[in-house]
C-alpha positions in Angstrom: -10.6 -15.3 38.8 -8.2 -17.9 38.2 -9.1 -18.6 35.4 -8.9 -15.3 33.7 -5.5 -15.5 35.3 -4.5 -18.9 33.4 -5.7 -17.7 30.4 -4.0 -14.2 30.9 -0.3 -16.1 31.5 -1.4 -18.1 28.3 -1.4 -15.4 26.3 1.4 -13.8 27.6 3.6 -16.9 27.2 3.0 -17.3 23.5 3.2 -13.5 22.9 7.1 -14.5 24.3 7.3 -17.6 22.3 6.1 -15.5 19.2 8.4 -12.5 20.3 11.6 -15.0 20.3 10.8 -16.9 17.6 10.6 -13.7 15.2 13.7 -12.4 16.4 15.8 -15.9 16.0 17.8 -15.9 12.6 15.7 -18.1 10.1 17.6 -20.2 7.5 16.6 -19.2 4.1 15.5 -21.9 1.6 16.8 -22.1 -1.6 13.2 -20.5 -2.9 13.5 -17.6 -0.9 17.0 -16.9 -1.9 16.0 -17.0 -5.5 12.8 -15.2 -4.8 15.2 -12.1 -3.0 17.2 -12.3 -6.2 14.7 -12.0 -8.8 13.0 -9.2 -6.6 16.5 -7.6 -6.7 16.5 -8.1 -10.7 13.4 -6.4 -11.3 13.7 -3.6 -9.0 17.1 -2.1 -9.0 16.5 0.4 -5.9 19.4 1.6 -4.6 19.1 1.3 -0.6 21.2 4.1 0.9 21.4 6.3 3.9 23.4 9.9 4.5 25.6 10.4 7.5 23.0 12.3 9.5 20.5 9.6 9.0 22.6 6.8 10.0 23.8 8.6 13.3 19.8 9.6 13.9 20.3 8.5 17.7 16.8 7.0 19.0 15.1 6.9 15.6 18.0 5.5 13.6 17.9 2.5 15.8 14.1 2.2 16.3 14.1 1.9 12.2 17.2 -0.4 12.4 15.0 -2.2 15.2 11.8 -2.4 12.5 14.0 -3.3 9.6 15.5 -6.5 11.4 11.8 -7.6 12.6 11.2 -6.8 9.0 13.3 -8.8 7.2 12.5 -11.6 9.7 9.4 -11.6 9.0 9.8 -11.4 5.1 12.1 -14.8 5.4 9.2 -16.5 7.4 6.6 -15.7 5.0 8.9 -16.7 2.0 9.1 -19.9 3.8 5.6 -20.6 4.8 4.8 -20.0 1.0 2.4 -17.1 1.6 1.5 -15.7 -1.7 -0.5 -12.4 -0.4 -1.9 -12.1 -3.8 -3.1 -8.6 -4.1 -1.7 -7.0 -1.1 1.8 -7.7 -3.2 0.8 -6.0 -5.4 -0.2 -2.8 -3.5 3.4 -3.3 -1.9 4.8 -2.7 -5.3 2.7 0.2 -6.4 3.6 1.8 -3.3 7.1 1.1 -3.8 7.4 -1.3 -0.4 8.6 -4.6 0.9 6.6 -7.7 2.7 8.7 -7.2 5.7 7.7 -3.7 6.1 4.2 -4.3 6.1 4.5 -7.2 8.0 6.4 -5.7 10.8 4.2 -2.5 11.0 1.0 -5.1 11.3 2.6 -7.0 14.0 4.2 -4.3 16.2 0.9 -2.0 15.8 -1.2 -5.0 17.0 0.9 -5.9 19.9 1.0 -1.9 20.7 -3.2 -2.0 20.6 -3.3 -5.5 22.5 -1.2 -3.8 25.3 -3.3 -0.6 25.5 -5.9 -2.2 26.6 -4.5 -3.6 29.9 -2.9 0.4 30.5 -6.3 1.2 30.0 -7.7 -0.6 32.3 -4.8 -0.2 34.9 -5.6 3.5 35.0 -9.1 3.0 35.2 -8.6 1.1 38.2 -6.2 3.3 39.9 -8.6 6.2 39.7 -11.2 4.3 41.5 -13.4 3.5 38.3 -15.2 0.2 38.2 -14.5 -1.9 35.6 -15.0 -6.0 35.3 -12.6 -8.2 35.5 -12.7 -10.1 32.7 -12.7 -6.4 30.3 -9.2 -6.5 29.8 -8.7 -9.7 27.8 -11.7 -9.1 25.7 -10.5 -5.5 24.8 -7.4 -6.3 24.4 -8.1 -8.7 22.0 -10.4 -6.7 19.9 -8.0 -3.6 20.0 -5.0 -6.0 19.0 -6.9 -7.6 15.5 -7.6 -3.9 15.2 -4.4 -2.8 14.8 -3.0 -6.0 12.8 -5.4 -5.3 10.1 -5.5 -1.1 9.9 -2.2 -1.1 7.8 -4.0 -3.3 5.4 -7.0 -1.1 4.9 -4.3 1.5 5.0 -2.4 0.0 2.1 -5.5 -0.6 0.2 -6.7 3.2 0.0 -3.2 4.5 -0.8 -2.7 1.8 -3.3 -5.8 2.8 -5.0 -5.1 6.4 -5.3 -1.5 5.8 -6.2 -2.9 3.3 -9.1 -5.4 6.2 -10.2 -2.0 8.6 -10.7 0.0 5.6 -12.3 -2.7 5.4 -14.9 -2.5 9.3 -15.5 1.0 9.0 -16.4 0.7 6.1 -18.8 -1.8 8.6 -21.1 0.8 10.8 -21.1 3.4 8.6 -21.7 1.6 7.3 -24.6 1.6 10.5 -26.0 5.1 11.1 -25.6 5.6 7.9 -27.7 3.3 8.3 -30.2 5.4 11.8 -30.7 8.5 10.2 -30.8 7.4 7.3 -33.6 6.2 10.3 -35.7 9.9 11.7 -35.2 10.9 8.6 -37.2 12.1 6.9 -34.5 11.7 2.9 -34.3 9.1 1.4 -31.1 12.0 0.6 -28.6 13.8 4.1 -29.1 10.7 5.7 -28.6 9.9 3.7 -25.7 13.0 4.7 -24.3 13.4 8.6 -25.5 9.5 8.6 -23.5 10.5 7.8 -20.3 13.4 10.0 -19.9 11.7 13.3 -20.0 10.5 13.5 -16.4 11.4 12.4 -13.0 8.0 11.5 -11.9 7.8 8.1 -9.6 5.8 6.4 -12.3 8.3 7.4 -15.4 10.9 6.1 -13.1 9.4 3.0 -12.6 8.7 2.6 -16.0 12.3 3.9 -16.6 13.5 1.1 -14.8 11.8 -1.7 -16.1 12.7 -0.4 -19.6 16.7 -0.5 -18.7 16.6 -3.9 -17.1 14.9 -5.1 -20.1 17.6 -4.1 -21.9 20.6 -5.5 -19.3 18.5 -9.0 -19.2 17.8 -9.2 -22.9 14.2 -8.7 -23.0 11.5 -6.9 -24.9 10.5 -3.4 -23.4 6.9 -4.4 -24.3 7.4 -7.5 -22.2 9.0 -5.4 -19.3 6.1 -3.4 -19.4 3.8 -6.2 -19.0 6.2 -7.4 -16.0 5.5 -4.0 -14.5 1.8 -4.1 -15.6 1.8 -7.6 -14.0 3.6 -6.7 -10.5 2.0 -3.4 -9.7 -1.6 -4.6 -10.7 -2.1 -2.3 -13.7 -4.3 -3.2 -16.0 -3.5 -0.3 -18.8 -0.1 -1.6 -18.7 -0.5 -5.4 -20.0 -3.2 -4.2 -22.6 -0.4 -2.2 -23.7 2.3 -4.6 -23.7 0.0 -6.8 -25.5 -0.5 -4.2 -28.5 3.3 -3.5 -28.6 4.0 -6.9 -29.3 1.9 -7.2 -31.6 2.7 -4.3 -33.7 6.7 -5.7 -33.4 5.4 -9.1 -34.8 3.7 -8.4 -37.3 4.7 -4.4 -38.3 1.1 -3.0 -37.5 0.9 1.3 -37.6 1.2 1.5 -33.8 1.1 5.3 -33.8 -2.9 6.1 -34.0 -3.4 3.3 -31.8 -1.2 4.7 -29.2 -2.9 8.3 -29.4 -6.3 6.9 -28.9 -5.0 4.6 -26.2 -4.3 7.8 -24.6 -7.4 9.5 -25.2 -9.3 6.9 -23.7 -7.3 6.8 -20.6 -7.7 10.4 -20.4 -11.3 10.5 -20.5 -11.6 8.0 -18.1 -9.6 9.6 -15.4 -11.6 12.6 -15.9 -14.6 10.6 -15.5 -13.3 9.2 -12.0 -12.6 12.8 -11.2 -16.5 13.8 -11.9 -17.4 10.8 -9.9 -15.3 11.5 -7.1 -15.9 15.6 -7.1 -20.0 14.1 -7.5 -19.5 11.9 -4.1 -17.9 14.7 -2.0 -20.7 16.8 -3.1 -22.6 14.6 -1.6 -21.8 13.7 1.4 -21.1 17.7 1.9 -24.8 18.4 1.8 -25.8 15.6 3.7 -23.1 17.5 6.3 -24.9 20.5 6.1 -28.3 18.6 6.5 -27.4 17.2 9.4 -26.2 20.5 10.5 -29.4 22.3 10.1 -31.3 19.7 11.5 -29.0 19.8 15.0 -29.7 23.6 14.9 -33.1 23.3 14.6 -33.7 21.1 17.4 -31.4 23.0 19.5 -33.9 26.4 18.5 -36.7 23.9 19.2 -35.9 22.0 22.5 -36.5 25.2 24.8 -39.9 25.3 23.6 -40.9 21.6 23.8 -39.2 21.5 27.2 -41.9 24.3 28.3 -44.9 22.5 26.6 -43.7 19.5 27.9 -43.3 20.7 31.7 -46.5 22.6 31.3 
C-alpha cells in the first residue's frame, strides 16, 4: 500500500511539474522565430474573430485557455527540434497548427488519465470491489489512449481530405488547359483557374499562386511548395511538368488534359474500391445477423434436448 501511494504522489508531482512548465512563457530561439515567419509567408490566413465570438462567455475563454496551452506547446516543440514529419503534413491539409494538435493530445490524455481514478472512486463508493493497484494501471492505459486518438484522428481526416484535394486538381487542370486554348500564356492561365470557385482547395491553391507572385516566384514552384507541405503527390508531378514546359516551350495543353483524365479515373477507381469494401463488410453484417437469429430460433430446442 505504500508503495502504490509513493508511486501515486510520483505521478501526480510531475503531472504538476509538466502542468507549470507548459504554462511558463518559453523564450523563442531565433529558429523558431524564423520558422513562425516563414509559416506566416506561406500561409497568409487571416486570424479573426466577430464580436459575439469574442464575448462567447465560458467557451470563449476555454478556447482562449486551449490556444495559450497551444502556442506553448508549438514554441517547445520548435525548440526541441521535433520535425513530426508526416503528421505536419496532415496539419497542413487540414488547414491546422502544431499547437492545436498538440494541446488537444495533451489535455485529452490528462482528461482519460483522470477518468480512471473517478472511475474507480465511484466504484468504491457504491460498495464494488475493486483492487487497489487498478487505478494506476487504468489510468495509465486510458491516458496513452487519449494522447494518441487525435493522431489516428488526424490520419483518417487527412486521408479523406487528400482524396478531395486530388479531385479538385483534375478539375483544375481542366480549367487551365481551357484557358491556354483561350490564348492565354501558362501563369495567366494558372491564375484565371483558380479564381473561379471558392472551394477550400482552389483557395489554397489561390493562395500559393498570389504569394508566388508577392515573393517573386514561379507559380509552378509555388505549386510544388504546396504539393510539398500538404503531402500531395499530383501536385509536385505537376509543378515538375510546368517547369519544364516554361524552360524549354513544350505544348503543355494535351499534357494537362490527360493529366486530368488520369486523375479522374483514378478517383473513380478509389470510389469502386471503397463502395466494393462497404459492400463488404455490409454482408458480412447481415451474416452475422442471420446467424444470431438462428441460434436464438435454435437455442429453445437444444436447451430441451439438452435437459432431456
Amino acid at each position: 500500500m505504500l508503495t502504490l501511494s509513493l508511486l501515486a504522489g510520483a505521478f501526480a508531482g510531475f503531472g504538476v511539474y509538466a502542468l507549470l512548465r507548459v504554462f511558463m512563457r518559453p523564450q523563442p530561439g531565433v529558429a523558431t522565430l524564423v520558422a513562425r515567419i516563414d509559416a506566416g509567408q506561406r500561409s497568409l490566413r487571416s486570424h479573426t474573430a466577430s464580436e459575439r465570438q469574442a464575448s462567447d462567455g465560458l467557451a470563449g475563454a476555454a478556447r482562449g485557455v486551449v490556444a495559450r496551452l497551444g502556442d506553448r506547446l508549438e514554441v517547445l516543440a520548435a525548440e526541441r527540434g521535433w520535425r513530426l514529419g508526416q503528421v505536419r503534413k496532415d496539419l497542413a491539409v487540414m488547414g491546422r497548427s502544431v499547437g492545436q494538435l498538440l494541446a488537444t493530445k495533451v489535455l485529452l490524455g490528462l482528461g482519460f488519465f483522470l477518468f480512471a481514478p473517478a472511475l474507480w472512486g465511484s466504484l468504491r463508493l457504491f460498495g464494488v470491489p475493486v483492487p487497489g493497484g487498478t487505478p494506476v494501471v487504468a489510468a495509465l492505459a486510458f491516458g496513452a489512449f487519449g494522447f494518441f486518438l487525435p493522431d489516428l484522428a488526424l490520419r483518417g481526416e487527412a486521408a479523406n481530405r487528400r482524396r478531395d484535394f486530388r479531385r479538385v486538381v483534375g478539375i483544375f487542370l481542366d480549367l487551365v488547359a481551357m484557358n491556354l486554348a483561350g490564348g492565354r500564356g501558362l501563369p495567366e492561365a494558372l491564375l484565371a483557374a483558380s479564381t473561379v470557385s471558392d472551394h477550400w482547395a482552389v483557395v489554397r491553391i489561390r493562395q500559393s499562386l498570389a504569394n508566388a507572385r508577392l515573393l517573386g516566384n514561379t507559380p509552378w514552384q509555388a505549386l510544388g511548395d504546396l504539393g510539398e507541405e500538404v503531402g500531395l503527390e499530383e501536385l509536385r508531378d505537376l509543378s515538375s511538368a510546368l517547369s519544364l514546359a516554361a524552360d524549354d516551350g513544350a505544348k503543355i495543353r494535351s499534357s494537362l488534359a490527360a493529366r486530368a483524365a488520369t486523375l479522374r479515373r483514378k478517383d473513380l477507381a478509389d470510389s469502386e474500391g471503397d463502395a466494393g469494401e462497404k459492400s463488404q463488410s455490409m454482408l458480412v453484417a447481415q451474416l452475422l445477423l442471420c446467424t444470431a437469429f438462428l441460434i436464438f430460433l435454435g437455442f429453445p430446442a437444444v436447451d430441451q434436448l439438452l435437459g432431456v
